[in-house]
N, C-alpha and C positions, 0 to 999 in steps of 0.2 A: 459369451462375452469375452472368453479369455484372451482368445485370439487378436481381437478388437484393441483391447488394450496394448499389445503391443506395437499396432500402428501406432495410439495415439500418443504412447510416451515417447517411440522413435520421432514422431512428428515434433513432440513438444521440444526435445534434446537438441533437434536439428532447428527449429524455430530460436533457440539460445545463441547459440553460433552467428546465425545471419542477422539477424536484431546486434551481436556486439561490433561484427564486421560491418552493418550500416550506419550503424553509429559514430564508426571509426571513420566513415568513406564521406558521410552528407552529414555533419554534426547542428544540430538546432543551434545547440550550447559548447560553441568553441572550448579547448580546452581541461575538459572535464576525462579525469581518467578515468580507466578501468575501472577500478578499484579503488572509486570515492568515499567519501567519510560516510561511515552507516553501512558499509556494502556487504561486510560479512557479518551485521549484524542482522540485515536484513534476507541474507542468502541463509545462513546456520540456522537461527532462532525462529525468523519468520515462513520460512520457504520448509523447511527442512522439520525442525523441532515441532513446530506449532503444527503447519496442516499434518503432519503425521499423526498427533496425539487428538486434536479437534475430527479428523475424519472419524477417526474410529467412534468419539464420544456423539459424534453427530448422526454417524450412519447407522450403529449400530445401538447407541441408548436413547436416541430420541424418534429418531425415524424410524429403528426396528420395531419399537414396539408399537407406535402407530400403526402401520401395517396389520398387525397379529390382529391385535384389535378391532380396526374400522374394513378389512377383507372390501375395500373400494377396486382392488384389482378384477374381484369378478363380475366386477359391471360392465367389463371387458368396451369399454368407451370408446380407447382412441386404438385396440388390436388391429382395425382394420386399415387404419392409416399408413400412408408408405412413412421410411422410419425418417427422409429428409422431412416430411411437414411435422413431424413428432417434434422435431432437432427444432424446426423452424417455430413452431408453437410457443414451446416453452421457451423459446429464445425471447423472443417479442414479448411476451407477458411478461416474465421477468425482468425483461431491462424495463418495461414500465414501468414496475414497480419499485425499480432500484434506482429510477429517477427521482422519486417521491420522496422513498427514504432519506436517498441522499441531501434532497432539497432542505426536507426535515430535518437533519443530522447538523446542519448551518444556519439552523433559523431556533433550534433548542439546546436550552444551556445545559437539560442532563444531557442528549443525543449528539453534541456535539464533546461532552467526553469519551464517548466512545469512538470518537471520528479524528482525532488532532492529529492524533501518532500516525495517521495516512498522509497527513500534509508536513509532517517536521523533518522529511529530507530537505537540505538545501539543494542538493542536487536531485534533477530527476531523471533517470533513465529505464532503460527495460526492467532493472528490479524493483524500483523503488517502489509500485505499484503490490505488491507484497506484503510490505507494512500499514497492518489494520491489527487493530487492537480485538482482541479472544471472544469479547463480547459481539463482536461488528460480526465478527466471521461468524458465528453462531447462530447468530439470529438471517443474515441473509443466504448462508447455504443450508441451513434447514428450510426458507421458505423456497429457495432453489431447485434443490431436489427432491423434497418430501411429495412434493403433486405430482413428480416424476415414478416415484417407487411406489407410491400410491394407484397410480394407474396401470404402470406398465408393468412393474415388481425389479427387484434390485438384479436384477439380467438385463435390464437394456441396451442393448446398444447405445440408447437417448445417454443417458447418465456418463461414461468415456466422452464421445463426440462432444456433449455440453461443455462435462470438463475440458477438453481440450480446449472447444472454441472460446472460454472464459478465462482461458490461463493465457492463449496465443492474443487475443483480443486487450487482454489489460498488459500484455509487455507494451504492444504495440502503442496506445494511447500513454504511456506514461514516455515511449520510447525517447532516448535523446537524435532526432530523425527531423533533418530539416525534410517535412513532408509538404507539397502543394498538390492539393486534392483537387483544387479548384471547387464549382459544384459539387462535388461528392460529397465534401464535408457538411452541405446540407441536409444532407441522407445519413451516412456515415460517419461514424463519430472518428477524429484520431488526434497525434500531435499536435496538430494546431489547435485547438482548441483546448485540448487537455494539459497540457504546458502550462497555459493560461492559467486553469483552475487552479495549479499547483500554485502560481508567484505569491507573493509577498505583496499581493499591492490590492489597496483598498476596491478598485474597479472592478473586481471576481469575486469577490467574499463572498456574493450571489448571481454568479454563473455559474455557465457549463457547466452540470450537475448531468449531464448526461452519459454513459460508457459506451456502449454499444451501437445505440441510432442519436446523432445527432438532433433528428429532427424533433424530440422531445425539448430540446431548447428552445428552438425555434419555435414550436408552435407554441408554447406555453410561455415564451418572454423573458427566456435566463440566456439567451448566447450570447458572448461577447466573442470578440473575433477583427482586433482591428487592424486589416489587412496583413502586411510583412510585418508591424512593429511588434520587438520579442518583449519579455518581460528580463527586467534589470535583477530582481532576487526570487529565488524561492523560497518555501517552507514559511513557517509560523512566525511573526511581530515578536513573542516574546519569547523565553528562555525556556528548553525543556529538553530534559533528560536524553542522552544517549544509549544509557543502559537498557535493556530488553524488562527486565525487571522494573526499575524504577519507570521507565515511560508506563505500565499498566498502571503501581501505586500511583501514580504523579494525575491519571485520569479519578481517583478517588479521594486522594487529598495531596493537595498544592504545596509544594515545598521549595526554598532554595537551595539546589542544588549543589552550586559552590560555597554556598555558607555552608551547606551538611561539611561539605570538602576540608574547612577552614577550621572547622569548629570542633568536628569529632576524628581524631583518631583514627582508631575501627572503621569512622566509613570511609575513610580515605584512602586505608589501605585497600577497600572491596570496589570503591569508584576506580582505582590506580590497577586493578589486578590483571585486567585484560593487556595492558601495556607491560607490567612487570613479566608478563609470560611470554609476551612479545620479543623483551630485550633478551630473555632468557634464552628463548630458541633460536634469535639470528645474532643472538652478539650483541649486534648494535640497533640503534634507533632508527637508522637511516633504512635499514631495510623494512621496520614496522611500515614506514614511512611510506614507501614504494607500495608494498602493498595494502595500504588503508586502515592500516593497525594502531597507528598511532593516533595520540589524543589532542588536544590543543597544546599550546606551546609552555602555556602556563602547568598543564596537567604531566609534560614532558619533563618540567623544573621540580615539580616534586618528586618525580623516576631518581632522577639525577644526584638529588640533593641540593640543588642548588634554591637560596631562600624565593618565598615571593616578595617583589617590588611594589607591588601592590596589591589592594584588593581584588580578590574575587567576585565578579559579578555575574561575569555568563550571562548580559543581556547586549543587546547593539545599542551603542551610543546616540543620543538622538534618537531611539524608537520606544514609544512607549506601549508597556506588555497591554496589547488592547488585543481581546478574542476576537476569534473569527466570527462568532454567533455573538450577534446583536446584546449588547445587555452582560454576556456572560464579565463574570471577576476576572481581573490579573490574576495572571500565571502563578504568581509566588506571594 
């Protein structure tokens, strides 16, 4: 499998590039830089930190010892299969199933703490797809791979190729890509529809739950999809964390945010710290700026020294903190 692997990271590397240069070239969402708000918190933390430490606790203390244990590889099931229908099997099952979940995940008020922090970019593009919360990734690429190592054993080919095609697959549908599929989007899931999921507007809260094959919406009565018109906001109705840290506590107990800011000290200094390291290493603020570093204007004012005018609130005027799943409490 070693070998293997290095197509698919070269693939994945080169899949980076042309997702930022189509974005650049056909944009969904005019305007929107490189290096939007969230972007290296969601490149560092979520890309980088988390699936490094999550693979290993996944592959090797949950899945490993299933294996030892249940010896389901020498039933030798799917050996004889070529290894495209293997790729292709567990592709289709799985996005079955991730349709469900996800359905699931917007329709319950604990399963939808595990699912916010996927939807709280305002922007969405090729990374933002990324940010899921420790528990989400856990539970869906255990049940991802484990029927793969299970059967085939942790050599497969299947397991790389998967990976790949779930890593090049979720840039694409979150991609910021004015895509026209026409038809295809029937079958094929992407941007257009998955845009959609992300907005801010009451009409999606239950659709497009689908990633991979569209046509789980459609048969089962979640797609929404109204021609050329785009959506006006993304991300979540009410106020939620920025930090990598605080968005996990914030899915177990609800806090405000900018009151913590207002009120203590100590957290202000640790809410303000990413920006204070910011000014540190370019000088100035205006470079944070350029490259996505920096915080709200207000969070800028406390860098500075200069007083607040008013209250902190870190909610949108005119919106009220109403959940994405039916029923669930405000935010804060």
């Amino acid at each position: 499998m070693g070998t293997i692997v290095y197509y698919t990271t070269g693939s994945l590397v080169l899949s980076v590039f042309i997702f930022i240069f189509l974005e650049r070239k056909y944009p969904y969402t005019r305007g929107m830089p490189v290096f939007r708000d969230g972007f290296w918190v969601d490149l560092i933390w979520y890309t980088f930190i988390q699936s490094y430490f999550l693979k290993i606790f996944i592959f090797d203390y949950i899945i490993g010892p299933m294996r030892r244990s249940w010896h389901l590889q020498s039933m030798h099931w799917l050996d004889h299969w070529p290894v495209a229908l293997q790729v292709l099997l567990f592709l289709v099952i799985h996005d079955f199933y991730i349709y469900w979940f996800h359905r699931a995940q917007h329709h319950s008020k604990l399963l939808w703490r595990t699912h916010e922090a996927h939807h709280s970019n305002k922007d969405v593009d090729w990374l933002a797809g990324t940010r899921s919360h420790v528990l989400e990734i856990i539970i869906n690429q255990t049940i991802e791979f484990a029927p793969i190592i299970l059967l085939l054993g942790p050599d497969s080919p299947v397991v790389p190729i998967k990976a790949l095609i779930d890593a090049v697959w979720g840039m694409y549908i979150h991609s910021n890509i004015d895509v026209r599929s026409g038809k295809l989007q029937y079958v094929i899931n992407g941007p257009e529809m998955h845009q959609w999921h992300h907005a801010d507007d009451k009409a999606v809260f239950y659709s497009n739950y689908s990633t991979k094959f569209a046509i789980w919406d459609w048969l089962f009565g979640t797609a929404y999809l109204p021609g050329r018109k785009k959506p006006r906001e993304f991300g979540l109705p009410y106020a939620y964390p920025r930090d990598y840290f605080l968005q996990h506590w914030f899915s177990v107990k609800r806090f405000d945010e900018e009151g913590l800011v207002e009120r203590y000290p100590l957290f202000r200094r640790y809410h303000t710290s990413r920006l204070r390291v910011s000014k540190w290493l370019f000088g100035r603020l205006a470079w944070a700026r350029k490259l996505g570093l920096a915080g709200p204007v207000k969070e800028e004012a406390v860098i500075i020294g200069q007083p607040l005018s008013e209250p902190v609130s870190g909610r949108r005027e005119g919106v009220a903190a109403e959940s994405v799943a039916q029923g669930t409490e405000s935010a804060v």
